[in-house]
C-alpha positions as CSV (number, residue, x, y, z in Angstrom):
1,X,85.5,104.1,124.6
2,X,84.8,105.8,128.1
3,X,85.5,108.9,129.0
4,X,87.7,107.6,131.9
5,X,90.2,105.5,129.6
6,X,90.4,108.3,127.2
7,X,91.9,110.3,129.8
8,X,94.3,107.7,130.7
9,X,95.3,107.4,127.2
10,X,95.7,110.9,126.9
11,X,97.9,111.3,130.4
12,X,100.0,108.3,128.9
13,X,100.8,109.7,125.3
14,X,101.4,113.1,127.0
15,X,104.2,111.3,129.0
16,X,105.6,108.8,126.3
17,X,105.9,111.8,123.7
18,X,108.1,113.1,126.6
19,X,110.3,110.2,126.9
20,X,110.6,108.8,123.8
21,X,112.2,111.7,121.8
22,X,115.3,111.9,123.8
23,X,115.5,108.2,123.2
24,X,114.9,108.2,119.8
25,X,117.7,111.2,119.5
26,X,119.9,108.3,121.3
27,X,119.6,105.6,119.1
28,X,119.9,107.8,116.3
29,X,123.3,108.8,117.0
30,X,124.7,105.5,118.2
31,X,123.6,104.4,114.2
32,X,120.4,102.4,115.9
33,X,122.5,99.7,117.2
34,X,125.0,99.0,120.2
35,X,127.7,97.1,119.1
36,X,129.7,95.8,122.3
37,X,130.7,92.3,123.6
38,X,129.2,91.6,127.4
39,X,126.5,94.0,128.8
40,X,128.4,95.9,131.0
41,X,130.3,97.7,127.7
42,X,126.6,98.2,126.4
43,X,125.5,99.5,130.1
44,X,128.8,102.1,129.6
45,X,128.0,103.3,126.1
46,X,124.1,104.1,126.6
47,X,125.2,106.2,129.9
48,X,127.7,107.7,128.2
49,X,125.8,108.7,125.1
50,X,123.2,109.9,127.5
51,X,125.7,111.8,129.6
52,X,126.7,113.1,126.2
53,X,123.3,114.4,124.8
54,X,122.3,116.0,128.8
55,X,124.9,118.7,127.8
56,X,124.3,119.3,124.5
57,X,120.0,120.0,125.8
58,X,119.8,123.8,125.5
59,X,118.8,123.7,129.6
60,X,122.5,121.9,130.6
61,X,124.3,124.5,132.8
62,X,127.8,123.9,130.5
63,X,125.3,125.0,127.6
64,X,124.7,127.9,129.1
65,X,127.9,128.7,130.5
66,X,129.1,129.2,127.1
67,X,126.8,131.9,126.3
């Protein structure tokens, strides 16, 4: 493989590593699955889930607040 797509497959799994844990955290405590009738319920429940785990990151301002 060239040395120029290597890097570009490095630069990508360096950013997807980034983005997919906090994802993964998500779906793993909605139970993998988003059980709502009509999309804008589902649009509602993944903001609010995310809304939910940006305060519990150790770098939310509530977070530290507390301590």
């Amino acid at each position: 493989m060239p040395t120029h797509i290597k890097r570009a497959n490095s630069a990508r799994s360096k950013v997807r590593a980034l983005v997919e844990h906090p994802f993964a955290d998500q779906k793993r405590r909605m139970g993998l699955r988003i059980r709502t009738m009509g999309l804008a319920r589902a649009i509602i429940k993944i903001g609010m889930g995310q809304y939910i785990l940006d305060l519990m990151s150790p770098d939310s301002s509530v977070t530290r607040d507390l301590n």
